[in-house]
C-alpha positions in Angstrom: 0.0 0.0 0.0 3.3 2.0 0.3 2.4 3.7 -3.4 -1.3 4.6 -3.0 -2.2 7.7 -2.0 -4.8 10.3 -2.0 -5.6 13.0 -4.5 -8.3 16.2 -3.9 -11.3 15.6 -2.3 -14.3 17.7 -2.7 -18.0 17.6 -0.1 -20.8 19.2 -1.2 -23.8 19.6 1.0 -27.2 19.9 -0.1 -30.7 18.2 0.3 -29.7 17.0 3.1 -26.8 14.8 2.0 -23.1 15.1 2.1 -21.4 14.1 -1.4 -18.1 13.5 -1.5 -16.0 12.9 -4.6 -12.4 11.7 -3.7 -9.3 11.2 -5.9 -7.4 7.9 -5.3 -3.9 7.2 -6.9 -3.5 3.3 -6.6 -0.2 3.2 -7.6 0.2 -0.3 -9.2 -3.0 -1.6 -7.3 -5.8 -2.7 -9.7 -8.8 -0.3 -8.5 -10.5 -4.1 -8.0 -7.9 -4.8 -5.2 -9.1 -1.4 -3.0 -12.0 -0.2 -0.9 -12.3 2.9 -0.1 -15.0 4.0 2.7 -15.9 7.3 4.7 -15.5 6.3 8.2 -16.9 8.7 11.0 -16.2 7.7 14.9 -18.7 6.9 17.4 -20.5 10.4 19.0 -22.1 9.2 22.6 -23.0 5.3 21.9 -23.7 3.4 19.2 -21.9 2.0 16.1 -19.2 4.0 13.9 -20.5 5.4 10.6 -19.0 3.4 7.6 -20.1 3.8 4.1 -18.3 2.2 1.1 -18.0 4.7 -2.1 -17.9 3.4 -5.5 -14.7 4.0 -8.5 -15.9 6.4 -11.2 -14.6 3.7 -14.1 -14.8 6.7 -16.7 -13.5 9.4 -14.3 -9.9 8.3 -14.5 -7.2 11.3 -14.8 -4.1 11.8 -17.1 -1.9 10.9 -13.8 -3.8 7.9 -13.3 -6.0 8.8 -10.0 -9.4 7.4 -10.0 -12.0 9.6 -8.5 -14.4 7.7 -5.9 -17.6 9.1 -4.7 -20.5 8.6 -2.2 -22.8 10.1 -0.3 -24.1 10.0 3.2 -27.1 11.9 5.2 -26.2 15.4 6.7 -27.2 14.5 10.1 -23.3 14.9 11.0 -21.1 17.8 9.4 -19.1 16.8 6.9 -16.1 17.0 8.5 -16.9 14.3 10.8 -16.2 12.1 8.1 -12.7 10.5 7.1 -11.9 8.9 3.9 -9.6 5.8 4.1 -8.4 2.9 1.9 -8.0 -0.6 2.4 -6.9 -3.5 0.6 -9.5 -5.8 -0.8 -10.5 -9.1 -1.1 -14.1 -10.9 -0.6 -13.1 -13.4 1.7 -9.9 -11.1 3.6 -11.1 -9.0 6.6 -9.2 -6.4 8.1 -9.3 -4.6 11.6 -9.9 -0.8 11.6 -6.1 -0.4 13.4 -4.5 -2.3 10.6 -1.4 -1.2 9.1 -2.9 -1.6 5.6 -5.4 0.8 6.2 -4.7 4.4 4.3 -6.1 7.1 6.6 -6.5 10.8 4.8 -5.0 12.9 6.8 
């Protein structure tokens, strides 16, 4: 995961939903092999927010990042939300303080 990194990201609030549209440069990663999910942190009780967005497969820039988007309800701000990236495979699971998860910082 060493050569995949994030791009821009841009949120844009409106009828009551954030949308987020996030550039991802997977390096030599096939897009396949990568999840990327908006992850937001337990407020008082309950569960953590985690919402998988989806690869644009005709968004993909010159420089080869591949923009990713979603969209979750406004009930939080925005900012509450943090993109991350994690390997992937159907039958692999991963625990949120593994070292092959890409936080955006």
């Amino acid at each position: 995961m060493e050569h995949v990194r994030f791009g821009t990201m841009q949120v844009e609030t409106r009828d009551d939903r954030h949308f987020f549209r996030i550039q991802v440069l997977p390096g030599t990663f096939p897009v396949g092999d990568l999840k990327v999910e908006l992850y937001a942190s337990v407020l008082e009780t309950g569960d953590p927010v985690v919402e998988t967005i989806k690869a644009c497969d005709q968004c993909k820039a010159p420089n080869g990042a591949v923009t990713y988007s979603g969209q979750v309800t406004a009930v939080r701000g925005s900012s509450d939300y943090t993109p991350r990236i994690m390997p992937y495979h159907p039958a692999a699971s991963l625990p949120v303080e593994a070292g092959q998860i890409l936080w955006q910082c």
